[in-house]
N, C-alpha and C positions, 0 to 999 in steps of 0.2 A: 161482491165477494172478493174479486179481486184486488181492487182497490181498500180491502179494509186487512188484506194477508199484507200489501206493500205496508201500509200504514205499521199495520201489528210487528214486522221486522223492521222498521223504521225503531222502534219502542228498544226493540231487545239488543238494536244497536247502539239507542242511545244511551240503556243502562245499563248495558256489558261491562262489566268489572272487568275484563282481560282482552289483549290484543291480539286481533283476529291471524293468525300464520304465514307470513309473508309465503308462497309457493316458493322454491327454489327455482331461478333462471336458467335455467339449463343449455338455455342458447347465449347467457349473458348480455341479454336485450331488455329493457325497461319493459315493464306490461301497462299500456298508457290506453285509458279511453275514456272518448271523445263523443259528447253529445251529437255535435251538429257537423253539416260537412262543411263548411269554410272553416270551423277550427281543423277539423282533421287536415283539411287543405294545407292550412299555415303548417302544423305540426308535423307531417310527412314532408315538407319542402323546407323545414328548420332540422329534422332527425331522419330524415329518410331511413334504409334501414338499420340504425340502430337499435329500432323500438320495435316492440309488437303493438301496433294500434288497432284499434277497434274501434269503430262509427258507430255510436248505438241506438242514432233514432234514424230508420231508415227514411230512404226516399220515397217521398206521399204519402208520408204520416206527419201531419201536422202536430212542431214540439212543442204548442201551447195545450194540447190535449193529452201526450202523449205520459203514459204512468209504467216505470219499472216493475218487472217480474222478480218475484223474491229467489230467482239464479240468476239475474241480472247481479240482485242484490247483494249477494253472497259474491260473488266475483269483485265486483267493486270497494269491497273491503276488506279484497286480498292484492288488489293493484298498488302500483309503482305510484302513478300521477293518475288524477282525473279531472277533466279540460273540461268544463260547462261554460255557457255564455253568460248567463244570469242577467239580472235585469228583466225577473220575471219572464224570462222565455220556457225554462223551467225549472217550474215551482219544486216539483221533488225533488233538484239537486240542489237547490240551496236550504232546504231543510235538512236534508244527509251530510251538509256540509262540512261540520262543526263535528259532528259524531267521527265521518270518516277521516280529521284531519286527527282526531283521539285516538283511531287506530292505526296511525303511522301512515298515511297516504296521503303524498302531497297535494293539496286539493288547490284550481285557480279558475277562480271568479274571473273569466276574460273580460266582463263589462260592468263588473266590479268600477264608483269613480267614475265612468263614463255615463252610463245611460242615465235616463233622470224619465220622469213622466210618466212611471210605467212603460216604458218605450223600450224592449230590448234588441232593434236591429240597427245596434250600431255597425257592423262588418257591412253593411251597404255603403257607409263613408269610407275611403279610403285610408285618409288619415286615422280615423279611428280604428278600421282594421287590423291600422300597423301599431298602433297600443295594444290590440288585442295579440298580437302575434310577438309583440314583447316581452309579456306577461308569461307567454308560454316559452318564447328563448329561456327566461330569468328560473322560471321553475324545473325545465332540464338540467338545467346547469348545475341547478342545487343539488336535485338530484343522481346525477349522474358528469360530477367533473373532469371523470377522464376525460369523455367526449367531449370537456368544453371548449377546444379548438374549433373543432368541427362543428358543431353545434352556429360557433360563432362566426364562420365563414361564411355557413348555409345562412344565417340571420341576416348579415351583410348582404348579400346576394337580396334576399327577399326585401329588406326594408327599401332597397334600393328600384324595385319594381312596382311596389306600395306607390314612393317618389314620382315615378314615371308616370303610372296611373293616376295620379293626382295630375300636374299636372298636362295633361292629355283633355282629362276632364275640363279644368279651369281655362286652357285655350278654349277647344271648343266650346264651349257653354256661353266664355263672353262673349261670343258672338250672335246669341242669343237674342231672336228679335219677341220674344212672348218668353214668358216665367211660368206660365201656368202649366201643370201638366193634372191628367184627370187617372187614376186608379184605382181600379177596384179594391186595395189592400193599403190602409194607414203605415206602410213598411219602409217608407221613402221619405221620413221624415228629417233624419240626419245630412242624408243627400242633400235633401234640398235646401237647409242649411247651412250646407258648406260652399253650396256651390250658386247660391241666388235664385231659388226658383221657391217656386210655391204650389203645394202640394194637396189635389183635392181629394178626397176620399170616398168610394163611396161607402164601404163599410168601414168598420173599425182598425184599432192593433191586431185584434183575431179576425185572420180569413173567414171564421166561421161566423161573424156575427152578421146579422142579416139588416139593411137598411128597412128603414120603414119608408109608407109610400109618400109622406113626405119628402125625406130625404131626397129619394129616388128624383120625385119631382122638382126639387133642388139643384142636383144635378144636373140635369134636362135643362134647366134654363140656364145655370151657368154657361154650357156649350155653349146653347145658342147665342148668347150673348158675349164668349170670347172668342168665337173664331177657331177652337177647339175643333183639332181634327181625327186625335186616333184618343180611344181608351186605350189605355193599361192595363193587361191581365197576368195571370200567371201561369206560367206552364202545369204544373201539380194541380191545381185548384180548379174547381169548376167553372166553365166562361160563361154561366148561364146569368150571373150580373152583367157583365160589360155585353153580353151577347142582346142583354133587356135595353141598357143604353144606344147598342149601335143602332137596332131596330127603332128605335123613339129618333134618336137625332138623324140617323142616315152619317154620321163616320164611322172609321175604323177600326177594327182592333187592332191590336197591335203588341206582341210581348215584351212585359219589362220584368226579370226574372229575381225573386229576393235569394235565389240562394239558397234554398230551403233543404236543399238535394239537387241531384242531379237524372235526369230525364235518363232512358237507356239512349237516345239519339245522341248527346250529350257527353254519356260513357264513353259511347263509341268510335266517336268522334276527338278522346283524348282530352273533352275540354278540361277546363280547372276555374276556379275562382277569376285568374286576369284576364284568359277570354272571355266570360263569360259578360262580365265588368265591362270590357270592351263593346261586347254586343250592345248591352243593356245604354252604353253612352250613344250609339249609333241609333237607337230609335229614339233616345232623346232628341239627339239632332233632327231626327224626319221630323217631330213637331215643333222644335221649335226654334230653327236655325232659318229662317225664308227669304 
């Protein structure tokens, strides 16, 4: 039911004869929102507060599953900007897309040109994060040029630690004595193209897609046979895959984080997207730097 009231306001947006009421700013700040949190990351450390942002699919809710409420709906096409990843991460916003750029809202594919494969975790790659977080400078700007000083400081600033993070990466990693790395989420595919590794899976692009006992057993032999020492899990997601492999082989688990959200230890902790990045290179290195 729910899913068929999105659909049905999906309909009456796309064949709306007239544009929907821009609210008045009464603070004179953009009303900007942001599917995922690495966009919202980029976008608050590009317009800090300029904008009113809003994160709209929260932390541990998975945003290949995850479907807008028709007052989601309704707000989103009364907004300023709206920042989606695309590249199939989610499907409802790139169907809204077209509709809500007909109602005057600047809408941006961040992985729009990037992603290919069905594959939408391109902000796992560095470099491609900072395409993603271009895409989002260039649509500020548009809309809102007073700020485009500022706007273009904070971009400098940020592309410039994208830079660093690269690399940081690309040192440590050549020194990389094994390429393979084992995870339970297909979400490290970019990664591991930019950076020379190679990337096993056990389930799919979607965290929820479940291996068969094949696969599983696929797996299993793989370890055994490269000297593989920790799985890959993820914090959000249930470690009852990699929990099945470390029992089978006798290694480790070990976290490698897509980013998905952010953990309350996390919040609290003040992290962001470069720490986070940071960590996630640092368990690289524990498997495969020896």
């Amino acid at each position: 039911m729910k899913k068929a009231m999105v659909f049905l306001l999906m309909l009456v947006m796309l064949l709306g004869g007239c544009r929907a009421a821009r609210p008045e700013r009464h603070d004179g700040k953009l009303n900007v929102y942001i599917t995922t949190y690495p966009l919202y990351d980029f976008t608050k450390k590009i317009a800090g507060d300029r904008i009113n942002a809003v994160q709209i699919i929260p932390a541990g809710v998975e945003a290949h599953d995850y479907e807008p409420s028709p007052k989601l709906m309704t707000k989103l096409e009364k907004c300023d900007v709206f920042i989606f990843n695309g590249g199939g991460l989610e499907a409802w916003a790139e169907r809204i897309d077209d509709s809500l750029a007909d109602n005057g809202v600047v809408t941006v594919n961040t992985a729009g040109g990037i992603a290919r494969d069905d594959d939408p975790h391109v902000w796992l790659s560095p470099l491609k994060a900072k395409g993603q977080a271009e895409k989002i400078y260039k649509a500020l700007v548009k809309v809102d040029p007073i700020n485009a000083d500022y706007y273009s400081k904070n971009y400098a600033g940020l592309k410039k630690k994208f830079e660093r993070l690269d690399n940081d990466y690309k040192h440590t990693l050549s020194q990389a004595g094994s390429r393979d790395i084992v995870t339970t989420h297909a979400a490290f595919s970019y990664l591991c193209e930019d950076y020379g590794l190679k990337q096993v899976s056990i389930s799919g692009i979607s965290p929820d897609s479940e291996p068969s006992p094949k696969r599983m057993a696929e797996i299993i032999d793989f370890i055994k046979k490269n000297n593989i020492k920790y799985v890959f899990f993820e914090p959000l997601t249930s470690p009852k895959l990699a929990d099945s492999i470390a029992e089978e082989t006798g290694i480790e688990k070990m976290t490698l984080d897509p980013l998905e959200g952010l953990t309350p230890r996390q919040k609290a902790g003040g992290e962001d997207y470069f720490s986070i990045m940071e960590e996630n290179l640092s368990s690289l290195r524990r498997e495969l730097v020896r």
